[in-house]
N, C-alpha and C positions, 0 to 999 in steps of 0.2 A: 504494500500500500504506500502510495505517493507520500510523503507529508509537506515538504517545501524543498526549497534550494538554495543553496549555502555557494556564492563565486560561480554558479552557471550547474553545481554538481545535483544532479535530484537525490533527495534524502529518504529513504523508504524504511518502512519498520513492516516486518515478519511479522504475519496473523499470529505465530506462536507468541511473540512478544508480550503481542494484546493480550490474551488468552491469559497469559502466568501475570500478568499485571493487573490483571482485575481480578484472578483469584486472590494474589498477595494483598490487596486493599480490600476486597471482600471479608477474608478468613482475618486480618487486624480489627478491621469495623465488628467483626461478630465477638470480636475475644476483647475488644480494649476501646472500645464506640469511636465515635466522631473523631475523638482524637488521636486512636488508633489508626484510624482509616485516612484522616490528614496527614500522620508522621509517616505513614504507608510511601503515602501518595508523591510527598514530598523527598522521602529519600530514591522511589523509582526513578525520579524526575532529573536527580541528582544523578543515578549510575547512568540513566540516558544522553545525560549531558560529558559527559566522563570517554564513557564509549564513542560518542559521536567524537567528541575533541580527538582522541586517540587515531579514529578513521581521518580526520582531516585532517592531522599529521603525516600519512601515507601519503595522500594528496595532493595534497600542498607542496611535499618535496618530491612528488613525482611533475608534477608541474615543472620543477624548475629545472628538470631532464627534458623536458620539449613533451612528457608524458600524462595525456590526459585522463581521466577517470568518469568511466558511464555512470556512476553511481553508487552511492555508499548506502546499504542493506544493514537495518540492525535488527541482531537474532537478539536470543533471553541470552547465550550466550557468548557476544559479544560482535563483533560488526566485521563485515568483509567491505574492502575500496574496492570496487572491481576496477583497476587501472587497464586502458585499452590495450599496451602491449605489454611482452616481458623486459624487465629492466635488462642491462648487460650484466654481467656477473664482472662482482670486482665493486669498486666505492660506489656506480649507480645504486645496486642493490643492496650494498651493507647502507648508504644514507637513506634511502626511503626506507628499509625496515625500521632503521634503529631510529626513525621519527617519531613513530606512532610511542613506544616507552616514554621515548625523550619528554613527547606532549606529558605523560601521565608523570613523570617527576616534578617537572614544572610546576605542574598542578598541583602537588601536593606541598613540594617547597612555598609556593605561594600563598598555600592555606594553612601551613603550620602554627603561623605566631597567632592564628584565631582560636587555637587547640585553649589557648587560656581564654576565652571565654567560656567553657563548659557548654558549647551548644554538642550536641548530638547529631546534626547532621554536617557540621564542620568534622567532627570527627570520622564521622562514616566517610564522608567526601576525600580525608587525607587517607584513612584506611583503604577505602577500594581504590584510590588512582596509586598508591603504592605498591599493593598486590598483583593489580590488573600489568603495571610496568613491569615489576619482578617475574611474573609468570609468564609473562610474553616472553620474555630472556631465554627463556626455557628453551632448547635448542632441538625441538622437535618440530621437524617441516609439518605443514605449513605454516607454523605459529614465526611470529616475527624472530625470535633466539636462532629456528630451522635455518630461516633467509638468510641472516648474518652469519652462520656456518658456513652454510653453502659459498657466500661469497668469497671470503675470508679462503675455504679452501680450495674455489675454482680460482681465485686470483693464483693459488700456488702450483696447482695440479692440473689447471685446464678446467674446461665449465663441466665434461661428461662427466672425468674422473671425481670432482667432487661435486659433484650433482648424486653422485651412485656413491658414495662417503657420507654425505650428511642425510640420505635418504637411509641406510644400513643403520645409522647413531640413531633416526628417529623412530625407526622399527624399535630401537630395544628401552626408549622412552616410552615409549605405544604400551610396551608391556610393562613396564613399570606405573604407568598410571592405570592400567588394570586392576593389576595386584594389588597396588595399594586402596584405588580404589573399591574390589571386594573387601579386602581385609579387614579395612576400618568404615565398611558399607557408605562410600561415599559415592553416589548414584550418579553422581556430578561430575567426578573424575572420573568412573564407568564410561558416562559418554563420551567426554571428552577424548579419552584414551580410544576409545572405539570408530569415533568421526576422522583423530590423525591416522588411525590405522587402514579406516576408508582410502583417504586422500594419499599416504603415501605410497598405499599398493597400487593404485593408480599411476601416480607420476612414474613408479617404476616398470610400470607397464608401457606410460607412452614412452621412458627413455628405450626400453628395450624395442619397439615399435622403430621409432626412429634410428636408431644404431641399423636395425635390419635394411630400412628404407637407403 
């Protein structure tokens, strides 16, 4: 679903989005009332705003590569830039990955010296744009840590050889967020770990595709 546009880019939000954001201010309003369903409301608004800055970090500095972006999609979790082409491997791709983090440190350094007021959604706001950056770092393709591997070793090795390097490092990320997430029943890192294991059995399929072609 459309919602507006930000520099020429359309901004669209996942019917799942919808869906888990009015359950979460639904199930506040029925346990904690009005002002349950308010602080609901008001912290969605806040990760909404968090996620998009972090997408329009990717953006932004693919722009200044001559690279434009169809449009940034936000899931429950977390938002894809779809940028029209692929970066070049090498500092194109290590600077627009390590954008979208960059955004969420920023973010959080900016909101830190408001931690002494004791609001609650200053705090939420520095907590998830610090997590949301740390866990991006994460070096499991496609997550932005994945991109910045890849670069980093196709700048050394060639774009194939570490394309098929940081795709093997994110398989065993894949199953580390599995495990852990069974272990400690974290339904969250389940998917997560299960979408990168989608996506990088993929990419290793177009690479091997392509090597044949």
């Amino acid at each position: 679903m459309r919602m507006f546009s930000l520099r020429g880019i359309p901004i669209r939000l996942h019917y799942s989005f919808l869906i888990l954001a009015a359950a979460w201010v639904i199930y506040n309003g029925f346990h904690f009332g009005i002002a349950g369903a308010a602080t609901a409301t008001g912290l969605g608004i806040a990760l909404f705003g968090s996620v998009l800055l972090h997408e329009l970090g990717h953006a932004l500095m693919a722009a200044t590569y001559g690279i434009s972006t169809r449009d940034i999609t936000l899931y429950p979790f977390g938002g894809i830039a779809a940028i029209e082409q692929e970066p070049n491997p090498g500092l194109e791709e290590f600077f627009i990955a390590i954008a979208g983090p960059a955004v969420n440190f920023i973010l959080a350094g900016l909101l830190a010296p408001g931690l002494f007021l004791g609001s609650h959604v200053i705090s939420f706001l520095v907590m998830i744009n610090l997590v949301m950056g740390i866990f991006n770092l994460i070096p499991a393709f496609p997550m932005d840590g994945g991109r910045i591997l890849r670069s980093v070793l196709a700048a050394r090795l060639g774009k194939e050889k570490g394309t098929r390097l940081s795709l093997n490092i994110s398989l065993v990320w894949c199953v580390l967020f599995l495990l852990v997430g069974v272990y400690w029943q974290w339904y969250g890192l389940i998917l997560v770990g299960g979408f990168l294991l989608y996506i990088v059995r993929l990419e290793k399929r177009r690479l091997i595709l392509k090597q044949r072609l």
